[in-house]
N, C-alpha and C positions, 0 to 999 in steps of 0.2 A: 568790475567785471574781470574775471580771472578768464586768461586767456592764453595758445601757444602760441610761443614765441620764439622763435628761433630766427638765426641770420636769413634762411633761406627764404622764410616768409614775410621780411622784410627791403621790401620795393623803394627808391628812391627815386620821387620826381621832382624835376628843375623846374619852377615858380617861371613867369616871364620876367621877374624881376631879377633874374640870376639865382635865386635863394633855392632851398632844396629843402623839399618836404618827404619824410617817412610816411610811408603806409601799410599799413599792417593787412596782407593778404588772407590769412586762413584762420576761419574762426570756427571750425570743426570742431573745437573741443571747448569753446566757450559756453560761461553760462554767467548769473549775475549772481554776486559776490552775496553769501549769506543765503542764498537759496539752498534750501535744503532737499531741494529732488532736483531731479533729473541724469544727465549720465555719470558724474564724477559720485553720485550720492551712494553706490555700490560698495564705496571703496578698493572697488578692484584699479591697477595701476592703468592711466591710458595719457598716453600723451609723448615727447621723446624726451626719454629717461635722461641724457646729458644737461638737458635745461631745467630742469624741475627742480623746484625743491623740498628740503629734506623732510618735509611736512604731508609734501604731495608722493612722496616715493613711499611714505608707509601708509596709505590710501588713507589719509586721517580726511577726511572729505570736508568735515565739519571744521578744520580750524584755517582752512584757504581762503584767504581775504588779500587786499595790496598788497600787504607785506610780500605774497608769496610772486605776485608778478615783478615787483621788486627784487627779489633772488633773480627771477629768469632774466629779467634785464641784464642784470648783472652778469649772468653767467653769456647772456648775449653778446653783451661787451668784451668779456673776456676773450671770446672769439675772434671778435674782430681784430684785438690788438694784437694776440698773439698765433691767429691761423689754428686754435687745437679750443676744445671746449675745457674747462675746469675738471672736468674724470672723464677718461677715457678707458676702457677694458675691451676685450673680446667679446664677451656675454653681456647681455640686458642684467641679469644678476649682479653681477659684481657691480656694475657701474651706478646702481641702485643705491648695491650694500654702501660704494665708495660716498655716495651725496650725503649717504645717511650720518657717515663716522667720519670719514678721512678729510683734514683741512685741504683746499686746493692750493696747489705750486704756487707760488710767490710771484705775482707778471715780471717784477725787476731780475727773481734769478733766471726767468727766460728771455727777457729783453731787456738789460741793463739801462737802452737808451731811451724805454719809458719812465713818463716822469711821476717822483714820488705820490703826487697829489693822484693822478688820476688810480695809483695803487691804491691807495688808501679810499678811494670814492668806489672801487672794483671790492675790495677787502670786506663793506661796510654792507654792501648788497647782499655777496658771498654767506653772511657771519649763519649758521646755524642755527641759531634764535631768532625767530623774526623780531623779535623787542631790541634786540641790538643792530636793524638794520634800517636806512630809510622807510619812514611810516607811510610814506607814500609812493608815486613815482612823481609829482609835483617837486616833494623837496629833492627827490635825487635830480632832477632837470634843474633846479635852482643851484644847486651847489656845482653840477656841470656846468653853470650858467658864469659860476665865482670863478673858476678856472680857467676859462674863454677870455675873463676880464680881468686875468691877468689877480685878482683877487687869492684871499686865503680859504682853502677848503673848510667845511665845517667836519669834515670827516678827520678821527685824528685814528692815533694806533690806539689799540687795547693797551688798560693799564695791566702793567705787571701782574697784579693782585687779580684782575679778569681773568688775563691769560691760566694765573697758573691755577686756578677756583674752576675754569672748566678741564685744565689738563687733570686737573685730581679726577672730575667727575667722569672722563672719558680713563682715565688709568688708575682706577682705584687701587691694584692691590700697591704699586710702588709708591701711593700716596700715604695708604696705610704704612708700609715701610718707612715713609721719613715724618708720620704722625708719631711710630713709638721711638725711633733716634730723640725726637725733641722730646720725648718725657724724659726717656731716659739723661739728656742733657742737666733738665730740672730735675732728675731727682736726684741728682748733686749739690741742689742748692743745700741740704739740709734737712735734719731728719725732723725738724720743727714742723713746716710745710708739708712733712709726706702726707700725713692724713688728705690733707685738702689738692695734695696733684692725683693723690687715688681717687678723690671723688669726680674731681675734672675730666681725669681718666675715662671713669665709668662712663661719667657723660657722655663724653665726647667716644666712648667706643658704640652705648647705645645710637648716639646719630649715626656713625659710619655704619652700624650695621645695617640702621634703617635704611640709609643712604646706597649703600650696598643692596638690600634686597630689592630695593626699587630699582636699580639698575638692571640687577639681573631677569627682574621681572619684563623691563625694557627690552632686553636681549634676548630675553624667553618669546616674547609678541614678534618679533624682528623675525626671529628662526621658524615661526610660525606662519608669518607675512608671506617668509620667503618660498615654501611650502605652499600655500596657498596660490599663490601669484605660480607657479609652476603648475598646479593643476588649472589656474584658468585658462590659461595658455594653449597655442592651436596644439592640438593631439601629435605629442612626441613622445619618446620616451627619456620620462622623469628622472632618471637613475643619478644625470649629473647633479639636479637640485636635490634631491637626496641623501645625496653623500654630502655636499656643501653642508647641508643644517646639521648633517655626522660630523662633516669637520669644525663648524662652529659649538658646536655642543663640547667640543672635545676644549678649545679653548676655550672658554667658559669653566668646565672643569680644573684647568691647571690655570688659571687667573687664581680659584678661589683655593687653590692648594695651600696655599701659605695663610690661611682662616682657617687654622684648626676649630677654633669654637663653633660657629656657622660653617663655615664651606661643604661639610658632609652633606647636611642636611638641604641647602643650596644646589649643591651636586646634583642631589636624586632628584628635586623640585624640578630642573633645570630640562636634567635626563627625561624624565616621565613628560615635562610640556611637548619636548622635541619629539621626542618615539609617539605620544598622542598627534601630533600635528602628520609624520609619516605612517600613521594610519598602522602603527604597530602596537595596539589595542592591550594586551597581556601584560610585554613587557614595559608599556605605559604607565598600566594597574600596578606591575608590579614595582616601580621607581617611585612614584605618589606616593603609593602605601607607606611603602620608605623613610621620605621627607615628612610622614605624618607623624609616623614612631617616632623620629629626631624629633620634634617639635615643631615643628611648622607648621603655621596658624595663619591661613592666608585663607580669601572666599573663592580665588580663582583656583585654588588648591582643590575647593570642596568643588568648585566645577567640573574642575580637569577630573576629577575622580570620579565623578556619578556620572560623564561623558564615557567615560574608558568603560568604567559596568555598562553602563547601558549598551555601549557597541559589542563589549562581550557576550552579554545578553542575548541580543540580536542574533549573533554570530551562532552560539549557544542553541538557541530555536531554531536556526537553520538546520546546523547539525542534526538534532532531533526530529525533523521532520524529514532529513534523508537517513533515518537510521532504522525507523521501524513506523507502524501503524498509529490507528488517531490514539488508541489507548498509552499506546506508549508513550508520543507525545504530550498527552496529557500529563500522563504523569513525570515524566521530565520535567516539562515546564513549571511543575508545583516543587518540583527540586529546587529549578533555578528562580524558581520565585524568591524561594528564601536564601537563595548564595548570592545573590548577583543582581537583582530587582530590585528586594528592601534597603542592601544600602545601598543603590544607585539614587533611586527616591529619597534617603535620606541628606546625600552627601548635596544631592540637587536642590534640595528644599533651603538647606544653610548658605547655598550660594543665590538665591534669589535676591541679595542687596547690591548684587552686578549690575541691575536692571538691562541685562543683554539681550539684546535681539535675539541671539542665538538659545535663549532661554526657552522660548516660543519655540523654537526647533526641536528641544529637546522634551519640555511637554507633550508637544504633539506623539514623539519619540515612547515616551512610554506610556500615552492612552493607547499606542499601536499595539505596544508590549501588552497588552492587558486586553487587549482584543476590542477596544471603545474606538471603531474606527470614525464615526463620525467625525467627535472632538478631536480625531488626532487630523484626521483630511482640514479640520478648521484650522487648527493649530497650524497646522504643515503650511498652508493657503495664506495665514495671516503674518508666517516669519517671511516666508519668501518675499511678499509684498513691502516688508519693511526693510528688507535686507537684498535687493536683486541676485547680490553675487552669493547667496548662498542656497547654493545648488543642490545641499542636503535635506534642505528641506522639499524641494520638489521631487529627488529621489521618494523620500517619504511618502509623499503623496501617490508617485509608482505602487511603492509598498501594499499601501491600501488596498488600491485594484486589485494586485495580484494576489491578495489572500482572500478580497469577496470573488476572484474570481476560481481557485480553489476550492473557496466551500459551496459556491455555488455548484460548478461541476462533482459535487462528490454527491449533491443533492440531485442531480440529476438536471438540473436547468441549464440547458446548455445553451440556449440561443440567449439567456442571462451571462451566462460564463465567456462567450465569443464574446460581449460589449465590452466584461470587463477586463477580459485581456486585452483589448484593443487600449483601454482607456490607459493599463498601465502602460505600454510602449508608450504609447502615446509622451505620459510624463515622463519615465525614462529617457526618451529622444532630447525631451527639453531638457533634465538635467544635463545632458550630455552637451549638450549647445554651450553649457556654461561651464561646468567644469569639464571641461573636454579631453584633461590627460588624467584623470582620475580612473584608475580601472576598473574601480568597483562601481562606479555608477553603469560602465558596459557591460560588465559581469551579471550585473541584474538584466540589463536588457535582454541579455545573452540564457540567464532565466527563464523571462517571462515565455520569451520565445518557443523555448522549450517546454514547457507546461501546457503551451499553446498547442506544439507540439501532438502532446500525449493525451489531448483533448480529440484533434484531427483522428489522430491512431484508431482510438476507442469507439469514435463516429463511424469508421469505416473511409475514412477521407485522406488522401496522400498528404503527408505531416512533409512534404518535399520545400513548398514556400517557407515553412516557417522555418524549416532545416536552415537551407539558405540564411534565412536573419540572422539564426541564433550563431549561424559561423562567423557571421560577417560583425555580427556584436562580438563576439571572443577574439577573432582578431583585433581589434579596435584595443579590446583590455590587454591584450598581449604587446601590441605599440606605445602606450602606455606605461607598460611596465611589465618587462621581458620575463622578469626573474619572478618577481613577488605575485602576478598574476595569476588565476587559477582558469584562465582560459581555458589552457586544453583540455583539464578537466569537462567542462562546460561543451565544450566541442565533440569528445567521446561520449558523453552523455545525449545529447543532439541526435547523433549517429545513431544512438541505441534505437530511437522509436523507430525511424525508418527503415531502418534494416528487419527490423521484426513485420512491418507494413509488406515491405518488396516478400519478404518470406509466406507470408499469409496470402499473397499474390501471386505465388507462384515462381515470382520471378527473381530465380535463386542465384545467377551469378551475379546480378546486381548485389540483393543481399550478400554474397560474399564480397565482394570489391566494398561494401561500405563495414561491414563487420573489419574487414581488413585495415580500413581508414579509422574505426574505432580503436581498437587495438596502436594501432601507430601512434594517436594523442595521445593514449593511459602511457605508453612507454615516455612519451616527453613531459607527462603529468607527472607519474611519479620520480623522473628526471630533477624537476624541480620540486616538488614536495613529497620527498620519498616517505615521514612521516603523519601522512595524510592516509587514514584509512578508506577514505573513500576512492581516492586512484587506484589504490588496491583491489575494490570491491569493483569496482566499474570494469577493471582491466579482465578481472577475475569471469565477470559477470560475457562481456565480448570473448571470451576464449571458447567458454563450452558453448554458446550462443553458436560460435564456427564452427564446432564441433559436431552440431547437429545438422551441418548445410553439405559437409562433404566427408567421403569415405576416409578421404587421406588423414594418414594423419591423425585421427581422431582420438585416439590412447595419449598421446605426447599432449594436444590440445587438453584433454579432460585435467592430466598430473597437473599441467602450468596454471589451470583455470585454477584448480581447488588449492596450489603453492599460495597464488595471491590471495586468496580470501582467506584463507588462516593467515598470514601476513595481515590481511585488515582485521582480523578480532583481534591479533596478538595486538594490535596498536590500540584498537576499540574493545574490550572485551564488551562492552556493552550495549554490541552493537546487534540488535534483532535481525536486522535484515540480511545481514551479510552469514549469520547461523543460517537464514532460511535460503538463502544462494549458495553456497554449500550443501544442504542437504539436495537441492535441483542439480548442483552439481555431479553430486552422487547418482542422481536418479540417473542422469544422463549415462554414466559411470556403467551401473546398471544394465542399463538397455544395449550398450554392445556387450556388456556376458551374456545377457539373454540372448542376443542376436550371433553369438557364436557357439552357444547351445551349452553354455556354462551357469553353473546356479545363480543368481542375482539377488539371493536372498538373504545374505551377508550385508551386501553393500547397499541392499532396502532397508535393512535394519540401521544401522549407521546412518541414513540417511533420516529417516525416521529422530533416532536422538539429536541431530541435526538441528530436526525443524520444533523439535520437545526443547531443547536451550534455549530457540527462541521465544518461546512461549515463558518456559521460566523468564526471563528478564522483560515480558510481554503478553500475561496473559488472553489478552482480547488482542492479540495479533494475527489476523482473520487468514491471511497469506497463506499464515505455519501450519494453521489447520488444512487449508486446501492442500499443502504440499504432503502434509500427509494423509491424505485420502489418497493424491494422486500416487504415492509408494505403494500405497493398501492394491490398486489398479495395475499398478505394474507387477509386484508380485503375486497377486490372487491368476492373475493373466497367466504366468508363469505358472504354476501351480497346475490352474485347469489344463492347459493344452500339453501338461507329463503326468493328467492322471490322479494329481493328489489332491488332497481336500483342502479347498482356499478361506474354511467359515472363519480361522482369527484375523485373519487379511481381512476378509469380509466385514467383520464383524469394528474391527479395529478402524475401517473406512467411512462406514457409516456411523459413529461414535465421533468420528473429527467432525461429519460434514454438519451431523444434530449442534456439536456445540458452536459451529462458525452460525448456524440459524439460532440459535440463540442468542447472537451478541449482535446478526443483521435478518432480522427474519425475512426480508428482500434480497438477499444475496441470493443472487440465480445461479451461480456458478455453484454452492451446495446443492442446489437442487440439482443439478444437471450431473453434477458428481455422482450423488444416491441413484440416480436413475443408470447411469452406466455401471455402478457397480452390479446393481439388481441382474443388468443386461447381462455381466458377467456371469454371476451367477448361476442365471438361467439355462446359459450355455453350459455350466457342469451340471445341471439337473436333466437338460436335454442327453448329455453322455452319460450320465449315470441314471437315465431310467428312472428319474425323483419329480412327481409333479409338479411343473412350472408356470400353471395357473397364476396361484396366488405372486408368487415373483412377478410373473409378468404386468400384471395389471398392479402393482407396487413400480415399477418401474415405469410402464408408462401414466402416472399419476403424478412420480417427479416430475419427468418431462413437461409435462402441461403445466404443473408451477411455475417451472423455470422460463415457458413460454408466457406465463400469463402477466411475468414479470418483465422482463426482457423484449417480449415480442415473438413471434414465429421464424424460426431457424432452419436450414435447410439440414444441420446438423439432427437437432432435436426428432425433426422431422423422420430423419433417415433413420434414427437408432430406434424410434418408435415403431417401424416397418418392421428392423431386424429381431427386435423381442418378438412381437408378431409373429414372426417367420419361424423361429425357435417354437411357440407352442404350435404353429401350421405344423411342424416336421413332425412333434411327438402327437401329436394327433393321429397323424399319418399312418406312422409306425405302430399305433393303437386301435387302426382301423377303424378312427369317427372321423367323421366328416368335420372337415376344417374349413369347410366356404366360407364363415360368418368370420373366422379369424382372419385369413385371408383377405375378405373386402373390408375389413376394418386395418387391413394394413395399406390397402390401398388410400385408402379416405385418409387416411396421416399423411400420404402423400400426396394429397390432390393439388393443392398451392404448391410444392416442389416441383412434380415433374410438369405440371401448367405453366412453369415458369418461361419468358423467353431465355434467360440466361441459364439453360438446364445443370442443375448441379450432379457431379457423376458419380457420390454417393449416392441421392437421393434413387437415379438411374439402375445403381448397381440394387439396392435393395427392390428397387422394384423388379429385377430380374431374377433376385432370390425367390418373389412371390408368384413369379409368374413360372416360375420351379418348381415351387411345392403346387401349386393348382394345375398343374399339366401333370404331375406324379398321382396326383388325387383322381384325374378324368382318366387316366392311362390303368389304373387299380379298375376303376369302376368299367371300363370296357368305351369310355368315351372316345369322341374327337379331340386329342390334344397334340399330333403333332402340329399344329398349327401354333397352338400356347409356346410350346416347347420350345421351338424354331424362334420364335420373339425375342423367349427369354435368352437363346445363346446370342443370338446376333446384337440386344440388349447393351449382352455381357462383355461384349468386345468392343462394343463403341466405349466401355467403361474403360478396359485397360488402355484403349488409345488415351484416354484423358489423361489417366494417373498412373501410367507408363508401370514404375515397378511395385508398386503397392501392393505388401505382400497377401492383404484380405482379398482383396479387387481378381486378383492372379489366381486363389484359389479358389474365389466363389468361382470363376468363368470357365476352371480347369472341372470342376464339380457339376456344371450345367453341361460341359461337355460329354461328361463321363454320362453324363442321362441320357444325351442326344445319339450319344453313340450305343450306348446299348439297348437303346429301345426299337426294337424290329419294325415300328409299325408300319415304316413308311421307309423308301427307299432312296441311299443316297449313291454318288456315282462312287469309283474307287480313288478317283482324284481328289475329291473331297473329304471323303473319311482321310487319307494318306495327311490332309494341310489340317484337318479338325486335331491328328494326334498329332500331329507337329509342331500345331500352336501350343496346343494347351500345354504336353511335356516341356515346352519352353519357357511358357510361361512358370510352372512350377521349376524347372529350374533357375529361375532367376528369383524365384521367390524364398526358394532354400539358398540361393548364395546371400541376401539378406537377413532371413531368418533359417541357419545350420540345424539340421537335423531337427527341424519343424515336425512332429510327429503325424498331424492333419494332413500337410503338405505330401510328404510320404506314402500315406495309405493311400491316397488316392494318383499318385505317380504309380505305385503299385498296380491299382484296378485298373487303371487305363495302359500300360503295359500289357498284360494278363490278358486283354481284351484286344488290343493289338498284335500279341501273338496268336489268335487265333486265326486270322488271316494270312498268316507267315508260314513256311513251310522250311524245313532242313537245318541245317546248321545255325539261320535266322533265327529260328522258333524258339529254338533252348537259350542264343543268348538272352533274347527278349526272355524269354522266363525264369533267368537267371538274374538280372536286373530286376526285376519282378520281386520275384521268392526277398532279395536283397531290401530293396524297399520297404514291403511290406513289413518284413521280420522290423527291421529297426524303427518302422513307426509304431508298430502294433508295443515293442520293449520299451519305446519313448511314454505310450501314453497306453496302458491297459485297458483303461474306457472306451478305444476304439475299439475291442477285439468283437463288440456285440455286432457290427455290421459291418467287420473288412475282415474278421478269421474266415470265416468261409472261404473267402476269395484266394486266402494265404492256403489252406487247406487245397484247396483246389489248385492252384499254383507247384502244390509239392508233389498233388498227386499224378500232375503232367509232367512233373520231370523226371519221378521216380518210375516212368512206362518204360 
């Protein structure tokens, strides 16, 4: 029974006979000798490191038998005589490394006036090799027994020839050094003999070299051990054991400096085991490779190398999947199929006469690579079981979940996709339990979290809990391991979905305080991994993201936003995503020239080639097409509301969104796109006098795909009322009757405005309608100031909603301008006086957002014009001079208004020229 043993847990009780019997109190870590399960069967280290020995300190589980309570005896002994145990250090580590290498102190050079024998019974326990110590604890009690009686020990000292046969094997190279003195001594004998001391030579360099790499191979397991045993370890940060397997690696190195013939190739062996063991994956690959080119012909060779591919591999696929869409992916991964996959599989196939446990890990490792999740979830399942302490393999098993729960979510199964997110935390948690200072196992957690995340987002559900985990996982990786960890990363990415949630909510200084919090981690991201394109892109990505939430600032914000993401292609050039975050960039870029009433047509084009790079390096990159339909939108926008012809914009928009339905013909976001551009359009057919029929009903035809796919939106809903509305107007203006148009814009919104949660689009369109069908009862001689009266009062419960919204501002300024000029009914002077005071307010708050808006204008114009006719005196002509001013500069902004606001301008000059 192997068992701890230490002073403390050793009780002495006095017999009635005077006599004193030992009892051994704690058997916490006992199990029976040759059993091969239960807790030491891990080989992780557990017991207290000063008693152990050097068998049990390299968790060799399988070869602890009496001999090894025989050390602890011994090393127990040693305590008692001399008050200190056999290795003593500061750290669990060293005092590990010391059981494993370093002989212990001599009891006589610490207590002179113990006696030789019981040194030599202490010595024999102590010895390194359990073959060289008491086979039992029986005969060490018997030979304590010779001592008592005054008898001769059977213990004696190591023969010379022992002694100096392990000092060779623990100090090879100065063993080697006094192996070639003695030839060289012989090869003075004479040149008769040379022949045959060169082949002696040879001999005996072949053994030292084998003898040699076996060592080093020993050393190499040790530095690995030691590594190992630091990530089991409760969650610190790693950095001290770290460096220790850097500074062992290094000695190792200048041991073998004086082996010119082997030592290089030893070197890099050496190099590549250690940097694989500290999880430094590249420069791992790149040391093995190394030792391969020298010659070196080892199986753990071919392991250590299809281990190091395969983790790049991995590594590799991640990258690729935050770099661009599934196409791209795809085709990446048939890249790294053949750099990185074939010889990992190869190099793994030739180390299969390892028969390792970890073999099964790494199986299961590349059915994952290959996308055979079953067999890899087996594999994963069956090393863990064989191996407790290897925590990688249960990561694995994380792995799985989180990629069936990816392609579930992309497939649309979400109440599938919630399980198997769960399921991978789930196993994440558990790796984490075991290797608990490893920071890539929390780095995943800190993942899953977030995929989780941007699953909640897409649902319409506050991604706030998951938030919460995924920080609380990145910290965790960050404790771990300050430097090398890519937490913050993971933590600005976290931020990202929420902050977009709080924005689609409304609830904007939150979103800023977390976009800010975003921003903060990319800066200690790219801190620590300045060439890391992705800290770039993320950082890039949270600037113009802020940019869009507040006025300040917002030019400095856009330059910083677009500095980092050229910063991550320059690092990535082939990076999709980060082309099509740039070109958003741009658009953003864009939309304050437009909003300061400067062309945006430049920097729609540039955005545009933008999102065309990504596509070259990505054709089926579904994103790149959207963003350029979404430019076609901004600029055509731009275009219509100064008068010019939007059809290559047009035409350019709808041409991206056909070929994004081409590569997802369920992609509703094209649909929705084609229908808004139509909507666009409509709008210059409506200003230019072009019928809008056939647009219209092309436009609301998208919409219902996009609904038929997706569901009913309050959005859809709304935009289908406002196409509606655009042919109700030229109807109008053509003197047919528009009822049919009209209640069919109603019935678009009938689930909208029935809704309890009323949407103040949906609201607002319906007080466009209830516009044009009060303009239509009012032409025909009907009852409609009652309509009319709806639609204003409508139109103001809408600006209260969405405050400065510059459509919202000028629809209600437009239903104004009806309500006020229509005679038919009578309002008091108090209220006409707050009708012009609203609305002018409103339109100027809608021209401080959108400058020199030409629509916004013409109708600050009329409503003026119509307010000076109430005004008398020196009043009257300012007012008509503010007037005449308006007018002129909406009517030069946009000449499609001049068919229904010159009059007014006409009429304005002709009262000022009396």
């Amino acid at each position: 029974m192997v068992l701890r043993k230490q002073p403390s847990n050793i009780m002495i009780e006095q017999r009635t006979d005077g006599r004193f019997r030992p009892v051994l109190m704690d058997f916490g870590l006992a199990r029976e000798s040759g059993d091969s399960h239960g807790l030491t069967e891990s080989g992780a280290v557990m017991g207290t490191p000063a008693y152990m020995s050097p068998e049990q300190a390299r968790g060799e589980a399988r070869r602890l038998d009496r001999r090894s309570d025989v050390y602890s005896l011994g090393a127990t002994l040693y305590e008692v005589l001399v008050g200190r145990t056999p290795f003593e250090d500061q750290t669990v580590i060293n005092i590990l490394l010391k059981v494993m290498n370093d002989p212990p102190t001599p009891l006589r050079s610490i207590d002179p006036q113990i006696p030789e024998s019981i040194e030599l019974v202490v010595s024999k326990c102590l010895n390194k090799e359990p073959e060289q110590r008491y086979q039992t604890a029986r005969a060490l009690a018997e030979d304590l027994g010779r001592y008592l009686s005054s008898q001769r020990v059977q213990a004696k000292r190591l023969s010379y020839s022992y002694r100096l046969g392990y000092w060779a094997r623990q100090n090879r190279t100065l063993a080697a050094v006094a192996a070639l003195l003695c030839v060289a001594v012989m090869a003075a004998i004479g040149i008769a003999v040379r022949a045959r001391i060169i082949s002696v030579q040879k001999e005996r360099r072949a053994k030292e070299q084998a003898e040699l790499s076996r060592r080093i191979g020993q050393s190499v397991q040790d530095l690995e051990w030691v590594a190992r045993t630091a990530y089991l370890l409760p969650i610190h940060d790693t950095s001290y054991e770290q460096q220790l397997v850097r500074d062992r690696m290094t000695e190792i190195e200048q041991a073998l400096q004086e082996h010119k013939d082997i030592g290089p190739r030893l070197q890099a062996y050496a190099r590549g085991r250690g940097l694989l063991a500290l999880h430094d994956f590249g420069a791992a690959r790149r040391e093995l490779a190394q030792a391969e080119q020298l010659g070196h012909v080892d199986l753990e060779l071919d392991y250590a190398l299809g281990r190091a591919l395969g983790e790049l591999y991995s590594q590799a696929l991640d990258d690729a999947r935050r770099s661009g869409d599934k196409s791209f992916f795809e085709k990446r991964k048939a890249e790294l199929d053949e750099e990185l996959l074939r010889p990992a599989l190869r190099y793994l196939e030739r180390s299969r006469g390892l028969r390792s446990v970890s073999s099964l890990y790494v199986e299961g490792l590349i059915a994952y690579f290959q996308q055979q999740y079953e067999p890899a979830l087996a594999r994963a399942e069956q090393a863990h079981k064989l191996a407790p302490w290897l925590y990688e393999a249960v990561k694995l098993s994380g792995d799985v979940f989180l990629a069936r729960a990816r392609t579930e979510r992309d497939r649309g199964e979400h109440d599938h996709a919630e399980q198997s997110f769960a399921e991978s935390v789930r196993r994440y948690k558990q790796a984490a339990e075991i290797g608990r200072s490893d920071h890539q196992v929390h780095e995943a957690l800190a993942e899953a979290y977030i995929r989780w995340e941007e699953l909640d987002y897409f649902r319409g559900k506050s991604p706030e809990a998951h938030l919460q985990e995924a920080l609380s996982a990145a910290d965790q990786a960050l404790r771990a391991s300050p430097k090398a960890s890519h937490g913050h990363t993971k933590k600005a990415f976290a931020y990202s979905f929420f902050a977009d949630y709080l924005k689609q909510k409304n609830r904007i200084q939150e979103a800023i305080h977390t976009r800010n919090d975003q921003i903060k981690e990319s800066d200690h991201a790219i801190h620590l991994h300045p060439s890391d394109a992705y800290t770039h892109l993320i950082k890039g990505i949270a600037l113009h993201r802020a940019a869009e939430l507040t006025i300040q600032n917002q030019e400095q914000l856009l330059k910083d936003s677009q500095e980092q993401i050229r910063l991550s292609i320059k690092i990535n050039p082939r990076f999709p995503w980060a082309y099509n975050d740039y070109a958003i960039a741009l658009l953003a870029e864009a939309k304050l020239k437009q909003q300061s009433n400067h062309s945006p047509i430049e920097t729609i084009q540039q955005a545009v080639q933008r999102a065309e790079q990504a596509l070259a390096i990505d054709p089926g990159y579904i994103y790149a097409l959207n963003t350029i339909t979404a430019a076609s939108l901004r600029a055509s926008t731009w275009l219509i509301e100064h008068g010019q012809d939007p059809s290559t914009w047009i035409h350019k928009g709808l041409d991206a969104a056909e070929q994004a339905l081409k590569i997802n013909k369920n992609y509703s976001f094209a649909y929705g796109n084609i229908g808004t551009i139509l909507m666009n359009k409509a709008l210059f057919e409506l200003l230019s006098d072009i019928s809008i029929s056939n647009t219209k009903s092309s436009s609301i035809k998208s919409f219902q795909s996009m609904t038929n796919i997706s569901g009913p939106s309050s959005e859809s809903q709304s935009y289908i009322a406002i196409v509606t509305h655009f042919e109700a107007q030229q109807l109008i203006i053509r003197n047919i009757d528009p009822s049919k148009t009209i209640e069919a814009g109603f019935n678009a919104l009938k689930s909208c405005i029935h809704d309890p949660n009323l949407d103040p689009y949906c609201q607002d369109a319906e007080a466009r309608l209830l516009s044009a069908k009060a303009e239509w009862m009012m032409r025909n001689k009907q009852e409609f100031q009652q309509t009319l009266e709806q639609a204003y009062q409508l139109s103001r419960i809408v600006i209260q909603s969405l405050g400065d919204e510059p459509d919202a501002l000028l629809s209600h300024a437009e239903i104004a301008l009806q309500l006020l000029s229509a005679g038919g009914f009578r309002l008091n002077r108090l209220r006409i006086l707050t009708m012009f005071q609203e609305s002018l307010n409103g339109l100027d708050r809608a021209l401080k957002s959108q400058v020199g808006w030409p629509r916004a204008l013409v109708v600050k114009g009329a409503l003026l014009q119509l307010r000076a006719q109430g005004e008398r005196g020196p009043q009257r002509r300012v007012t008509l001079v503010a007037a005449q001013a308006a007018l002129r500069e909406g009517l030069g902004g946009n000449p499609l208004l001049k068919r229904k606001y010159q009059a007014t301008l006409d009429e304005v000059e002709r009262q000022l020229s009396q």
